[in-house]
C-alpha positions, 0 to 999 in steps of 0.5 A: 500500500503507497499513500502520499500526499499532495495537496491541501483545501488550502491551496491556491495553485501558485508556488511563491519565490521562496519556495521555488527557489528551495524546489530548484537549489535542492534540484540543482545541488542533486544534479551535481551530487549524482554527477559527482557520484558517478566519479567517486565510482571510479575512484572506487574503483581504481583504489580497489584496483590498485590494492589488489595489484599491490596485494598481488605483488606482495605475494609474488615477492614472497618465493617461499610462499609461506607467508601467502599459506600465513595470510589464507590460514588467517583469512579462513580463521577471520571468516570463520570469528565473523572478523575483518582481515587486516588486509581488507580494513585497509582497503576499507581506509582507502575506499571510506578516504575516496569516500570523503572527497564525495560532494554528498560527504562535502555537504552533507552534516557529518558529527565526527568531522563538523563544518559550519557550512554543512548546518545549511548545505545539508538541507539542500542535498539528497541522498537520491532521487526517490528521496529528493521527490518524496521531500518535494511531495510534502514540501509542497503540501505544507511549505508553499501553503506556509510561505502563503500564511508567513509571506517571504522573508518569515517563511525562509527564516522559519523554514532554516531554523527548523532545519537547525532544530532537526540537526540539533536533535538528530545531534543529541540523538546521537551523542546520547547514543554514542553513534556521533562517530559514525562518519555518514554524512546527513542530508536532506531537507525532511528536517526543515519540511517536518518543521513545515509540518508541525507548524501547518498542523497548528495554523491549517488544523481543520483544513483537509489533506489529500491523498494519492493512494495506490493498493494492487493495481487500483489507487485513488484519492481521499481526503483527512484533516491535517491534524489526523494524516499529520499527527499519526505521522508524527506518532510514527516518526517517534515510534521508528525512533525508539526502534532506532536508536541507533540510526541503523535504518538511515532515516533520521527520524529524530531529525524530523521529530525535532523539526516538527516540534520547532515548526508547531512551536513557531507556527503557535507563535508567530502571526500569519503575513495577514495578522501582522498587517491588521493594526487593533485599536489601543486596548484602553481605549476600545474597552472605554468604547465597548463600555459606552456600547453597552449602555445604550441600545446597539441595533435599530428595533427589530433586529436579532442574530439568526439561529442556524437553521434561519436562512432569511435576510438580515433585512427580513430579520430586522423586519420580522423580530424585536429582540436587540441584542449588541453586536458582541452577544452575536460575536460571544455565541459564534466563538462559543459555536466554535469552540463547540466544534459547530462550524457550521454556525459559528460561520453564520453567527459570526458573518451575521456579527461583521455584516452588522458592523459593516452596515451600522459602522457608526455605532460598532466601528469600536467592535469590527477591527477587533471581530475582523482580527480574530476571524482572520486568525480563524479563517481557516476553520470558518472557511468563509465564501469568495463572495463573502471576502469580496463583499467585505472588502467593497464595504471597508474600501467605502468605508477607507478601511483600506488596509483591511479591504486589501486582506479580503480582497486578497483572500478572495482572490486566494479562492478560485469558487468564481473566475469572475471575483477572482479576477475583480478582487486581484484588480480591487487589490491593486487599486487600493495598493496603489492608493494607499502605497502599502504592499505596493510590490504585490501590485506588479506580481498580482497584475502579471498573473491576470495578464498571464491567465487573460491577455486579451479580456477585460481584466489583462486590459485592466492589469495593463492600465493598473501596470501603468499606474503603479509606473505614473506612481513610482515615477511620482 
């Protein structure tokens, strides 16, 4: 049974800079390494070679031949102890030097002949190519979706200190078991990928894995929650661990238990891309207003939150009931959903609530900053509609929440349910980048891609005219 996976609910279809320019070192180093490997074969080899020619010599030289019938008789005695011949260690010595001119050994994170640069280079390279792939596979299933959540420069750091996590692990591993000395170079970018991981498994918890899976002659795909494919993974990663303490089997499984934990440690603490960019009111100050909020009534008569089930418009609601809760007695009871695991109506509470806010700006504008805050860290549970993002976000830009119009632009634009929203959300976007002067380098990126997918539409000629304005922009 083969099961591996390679997507997520979560993916957009692009792969950002960061991670192709992993993707392609790790390919290009590889290429190298199996070149290289190839003249390592021959110096194998001719030292081979070269040792029995000098073996052969000695033994011709010796005219009694006694000391040839010596070396058989102490050959059948090693053989038959399970020892090595004397001779032969040293064509061992000979063939383990070849072996450290090898690029793999050179790069690679050797315990017993430590170099600073090999801490980084050895999560470049692959030991071959099945294991490059089956890196790449989850690479791209929890990396690319990673440098989505963190954005370039947090997402490489990140990324490169899981490695360091993964190495030091595998260290204490192996001086905890005497195995430090061993000499086997470690390679590889699992270290790093586990890190990836773990901190998808606790920023994407919800979200669904999918899989390939090939039994026999038949295969097909299925789907699991990250937290269930992810965490038996990681189960099984200590698991083989404690069956392998001395890394006998060549996988470094305490490499990925210590990236993986690193990862989900970092991934609890450092805030999406997103997150980073929404600013909150000063706390004082929205607890003054969310106390002046209370006093009063904060809905126009009529109005109420709809339980699950009620599917009508918030116009008919407001017609059809006179119950006038606050804003944040709808918010309290989808967070109470949520926590409930009722995803269902916790999306619709807590829609219900930012549509409120959105409509009555006046009287919530002290609640909505911090309600957008709280369902953007959420966002991957709730799992909001294109069209929802894309409402939102023509709301804030008339309300000159620009900031925060961007990031449901953006989220729309991230989902693909309407070619149509996708397209006016990247252009929506755009527009308010260049307006406002924030995230402009996104503008260029964004606008080449709708130029790329519909040169010849409405929105390429768009793309061309918004391309022409971040120029006039830049130029002024």
């Amino acid at each position: 049974m083969f099961i591996i996976p390679f997507s997520t609910d979560v993916h957009d279809g692009r792969i950002r800079l960061a991670a192709l320019e992993i993707i392609g070192l790790c390919l290009i180093v590889h290429i190298f390494v199996t070149v290289d490997n190839k003249r390592v074969e021959r110096d194998i080899v001719k030292a081979t070679q070269l040792w029995e020619r000098e073996r052969a010599e000695k033994m011709a030289a010796d005219s009694t031949g006694v000391n040839a019938i010596l070396e058989m008789e102490k050959m059948i005695e090693n053989y038959t102890n399970k020892r090595i011949p004397e001779s032969y260690k040293e064509l061992q010595n000979r063939i383990k030097e070849v072996r450290k001119t090898s690029l793999i050994y050179r790069l690679g994170l050797v315990l017993s002949d430590f170099k600073l640069h090999a801490l980084f280079t050895s999560m470049f390279t692959h030991a071959g190519w099945m294991h490059l792939i089956g890196n790449m596979f989850f690479f791209y299933v929890c990396g690319v979706a990673m440098e989505q959540y963190w954005g370039y420069w947090r997402f490489l750091i990140i990324y490169l200190g899981c490695g360091l996590a993964a190495h030091a692990a595998f260290a204490g591993m192996s001086f905890a078991t005497n195995t430090f000395s061993s000499g086997i170079p470690l390679v590889g970018a699992s270290g790093a990928i586990a890190g990836m991981m773990g901190a998808f498994v606790l920023t994407h918890f919800r979200v669904n894995v999918k899989l390939f899976y090939f039994i026999g002659f038949r295969g097909g795909v299925f789907e699991l929650p990250a937290y269930a494919y992810l965490g038996f993974w990681f189960l099984e990663q200590i698991f083989y661990a404690l069956m392998d303490t001395n890394h006998s089997s060549g996988v470094a499984y305490t490499a990925h238990i210590g990236g993986f934990v690193a990862g989900g440690v970092l991934g609890k603490l450092i805030k999406s891309e997103d997150d980073a960019s929404v600013v909150n009111p000063p706390l004082a100050q929205r607890q003054r207003e969310r106390a002046a909020e209370a006093g009063r009534s904060s809905f126009p008569r009529g109005f109420y939150h709809a339980p699950a089930s009620d599917e009508r418009t918030i116009e008919e609601i407001a017609e059809g009931e006179r119950e006038t809760p606050s804003v944040i007695a709808t918010e309290k009871a989808g967070w109470e959903a949520l926590e409930r695991g009722d995803v269902a109506q916790a999306r619709q509470r807590l829609s219900l609530a930012m549509n409120t806010s959105l409509q009555y700006p006046d009287q919530f504008r002290a609640d909505f900053a911090n309600l957008f805050t709280n369902l953007i860290k959420q966002r991957d549970r709730l799992q909001f509609s294109q069209n929802e993002y894309y409402q939102w976000g023509k709301r804030l830009d008339a309300l000159k929440e620009y900031k925060f119009a961007i990031i449901c632009f953006d989220f729309a634009a991230f989902r693909d349910e309407n070619a149509h929203i996708q397209k006016n959300s990247l252009l929506e976007a755009s527009r308010l980048r260049i307006k406002t002067g924030y995230q402009t380098g996104k503008v260029r990126r964004d606008m080449e891609y709708l130029l790329g997918i519909d040169p010849d539409g409405i929105a390429g000629s768009q793309a061309r005219e918004m391309l022409g304005q971040l120029k006039e922009s830049t130029r002024g």
